[in-house]
C-alpha positions in Angstrom: 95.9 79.1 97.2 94.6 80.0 93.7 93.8 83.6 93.1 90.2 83.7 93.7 87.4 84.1 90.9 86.0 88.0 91.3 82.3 87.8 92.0 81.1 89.5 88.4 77.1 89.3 89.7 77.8 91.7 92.5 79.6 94.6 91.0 76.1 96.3 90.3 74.9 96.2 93.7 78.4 97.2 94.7 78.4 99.6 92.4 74.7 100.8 93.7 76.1 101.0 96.8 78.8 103.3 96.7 76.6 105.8 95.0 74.2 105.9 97.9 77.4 106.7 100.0 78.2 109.4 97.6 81.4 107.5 96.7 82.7 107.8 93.3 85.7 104.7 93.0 87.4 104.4 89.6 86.0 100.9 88.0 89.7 99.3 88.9 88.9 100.2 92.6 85.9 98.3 92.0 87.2 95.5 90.7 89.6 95.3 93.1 86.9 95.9 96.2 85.2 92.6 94.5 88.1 90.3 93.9 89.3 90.9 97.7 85.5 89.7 98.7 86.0 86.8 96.6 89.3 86.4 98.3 88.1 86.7 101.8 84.8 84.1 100.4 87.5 81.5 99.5 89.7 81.5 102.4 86.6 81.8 104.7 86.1 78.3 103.6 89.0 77.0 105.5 90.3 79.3 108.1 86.8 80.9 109.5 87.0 84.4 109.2 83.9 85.8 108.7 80.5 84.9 110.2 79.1 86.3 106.8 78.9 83.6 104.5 76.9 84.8 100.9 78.9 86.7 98.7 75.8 89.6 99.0 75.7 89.6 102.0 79.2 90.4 102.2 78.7 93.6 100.2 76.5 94.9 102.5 78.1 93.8 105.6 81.7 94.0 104.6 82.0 96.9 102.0 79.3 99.2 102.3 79.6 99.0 106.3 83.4 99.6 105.8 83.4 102.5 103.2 80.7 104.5 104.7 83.2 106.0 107.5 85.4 107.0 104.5 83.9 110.6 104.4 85.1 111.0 108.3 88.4 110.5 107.3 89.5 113.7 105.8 92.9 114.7 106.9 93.6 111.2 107.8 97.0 110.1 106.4 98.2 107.3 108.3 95.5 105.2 110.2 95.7 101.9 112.1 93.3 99.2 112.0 93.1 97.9 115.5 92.2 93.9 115.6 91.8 93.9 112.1 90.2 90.0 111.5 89.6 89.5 107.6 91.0 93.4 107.2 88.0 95.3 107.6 87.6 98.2 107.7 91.4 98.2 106.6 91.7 96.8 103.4 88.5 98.7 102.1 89.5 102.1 102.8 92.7 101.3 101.3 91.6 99.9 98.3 89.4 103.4 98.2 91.5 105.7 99.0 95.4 104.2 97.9 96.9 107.1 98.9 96.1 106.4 102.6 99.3 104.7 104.5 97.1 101.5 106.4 98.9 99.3 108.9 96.5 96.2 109.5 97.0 95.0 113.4 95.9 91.6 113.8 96.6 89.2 117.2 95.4 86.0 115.6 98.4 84.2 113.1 96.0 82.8 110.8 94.5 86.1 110.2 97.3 87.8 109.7 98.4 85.4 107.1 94.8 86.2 105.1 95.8 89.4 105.8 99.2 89.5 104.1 98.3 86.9 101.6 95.2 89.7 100.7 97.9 92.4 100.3 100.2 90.6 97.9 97.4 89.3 95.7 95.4 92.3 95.5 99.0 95.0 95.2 98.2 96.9 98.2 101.7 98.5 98.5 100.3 101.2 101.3 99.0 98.6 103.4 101.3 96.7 106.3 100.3 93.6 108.0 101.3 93.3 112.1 100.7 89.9 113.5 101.1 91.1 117.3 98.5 92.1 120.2 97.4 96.1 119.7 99.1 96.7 123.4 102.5 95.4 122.3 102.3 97.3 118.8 104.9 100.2 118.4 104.3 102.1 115.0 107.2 103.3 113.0 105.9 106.9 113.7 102.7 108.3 115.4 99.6 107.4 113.6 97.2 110.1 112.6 94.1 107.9 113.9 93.1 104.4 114.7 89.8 102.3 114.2 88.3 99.9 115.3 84.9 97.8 114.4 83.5 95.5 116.5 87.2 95.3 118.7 85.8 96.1 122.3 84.6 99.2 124.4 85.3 101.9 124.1 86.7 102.4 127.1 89.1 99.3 126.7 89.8 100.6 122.7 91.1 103.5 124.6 93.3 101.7 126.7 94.9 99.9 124.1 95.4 102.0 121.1 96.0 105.4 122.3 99.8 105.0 122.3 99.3 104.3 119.0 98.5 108.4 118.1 100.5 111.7 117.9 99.1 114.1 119.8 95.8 115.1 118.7 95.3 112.4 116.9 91.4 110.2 116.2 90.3 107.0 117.6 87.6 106.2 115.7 85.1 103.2 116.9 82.4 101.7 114.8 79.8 100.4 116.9 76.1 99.5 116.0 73.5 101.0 118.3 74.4 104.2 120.3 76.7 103.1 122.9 75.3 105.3 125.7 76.5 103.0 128.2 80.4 102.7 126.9 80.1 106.6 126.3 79.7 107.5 130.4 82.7 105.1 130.9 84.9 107.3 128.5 88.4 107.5 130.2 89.7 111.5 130.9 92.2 111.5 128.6 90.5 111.4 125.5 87.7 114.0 124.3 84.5 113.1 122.7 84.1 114.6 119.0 81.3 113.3 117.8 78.7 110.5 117.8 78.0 109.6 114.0 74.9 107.9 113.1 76.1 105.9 110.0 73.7 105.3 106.8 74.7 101.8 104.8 73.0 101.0 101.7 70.9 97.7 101.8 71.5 97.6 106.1 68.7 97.8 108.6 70.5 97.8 111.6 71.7 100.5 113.2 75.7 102.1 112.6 77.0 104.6 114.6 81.0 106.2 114.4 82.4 107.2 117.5 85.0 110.0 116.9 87.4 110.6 119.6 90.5 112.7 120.2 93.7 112.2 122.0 94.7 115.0 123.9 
């Protein structure tokens, strides 16, 4: 595929929007945030990756909703996204914070070839691309967390990724309304941090980060 035309009409709103999250991205990280949603926009076309559709929309939905668990990742320098789909939240909090080593796990093969195609075109040399099932992943070394967004319970995200972790290490699940059900299910061997309620620019639905440790 061509390299994809950046979306120039949204890098105000974008731009808007990572203020509100008290972000402050150099303009290349910016640019870069735009030309993977334009990216995503053109491959969406063919290979269904998104449900979200408009450009804006995507912003909101995509970036914003990605970035805004950025500040809960101090301390954080390896993470895994679990079930990554179109690489989110994994490709924006790489793009935003480059220093950050992101491995992108991704079951489905057409995914995962967005995925790698995303990371060549867009030079995201910290970011690796895993086309295999979460449960069958073995990292090179002990992550220091793993997220998820909309993956699967929590008590089933436990399940699966928490081999992924050195000890002590985050699982991290972004969820929209407060889980309270998936919370009294929470397996023994992982302790409850905190439940974050989650502020994204332009969204009126609810966001919540659940913040878990590994023993």
């Amino acid at each position: 595929m061509k390299p994809a035309v950046k979306p120039v009409a949204l890098r105000e709103p974008l731009h808007a929007g990572l203020t509100a999250l008290g972000l402050d991205l150099e303009p290349a990280q910016e640019e870069k945030l735009l030309a993977y949603l334009a990216l995503l926009s053109k491959w969406n076309r063919v290979y269904n990756l998104t449900a979200v559709r408009e450009l804006a929309a995507m912003v909101t939905q995509h970036l914003l909703d990605s970035l805004a668990v950025l500040p809960y990742l101090v301390g954080v320098r390896s993470l895994v996204d679990v079930g990554s789909g179109a690489g989110l939240p994994g490709i924006p909090l790489a793009i935003a914070r480059p220093e950050l080593a992101v491995t992108l796990v991704e079951g489905s093969h057409k995914k995962a070839s967005f995925l790698q195609q995303a990371c060549l075109e867009l030079d995201l040399r910290g970011v690796a691309v895993a086309w295999e099932r979460v449960e069958r992943f073995v990292p090179p070394a002990p992550v220091d967390a793993a997220i998820s967004r909309a993956f699967a319970e929590l008590r089933e995200f436990v399940r699966l990724a928490r081999h992924l972790l050195a000890p002590g290490g985050l699982l991290l699940a972004m969820k929209g309304v407060y889980p309270l059900e998936e919370l009294a299910q929470l397996p023994a061997e992982v302790t409850l941090r905190a439940v974050v309620p989650l502020k994204v620019p332009g969204l009126v639905a609810q966001r919540h980060l659940v913040v878990m440790e590994v023993a």
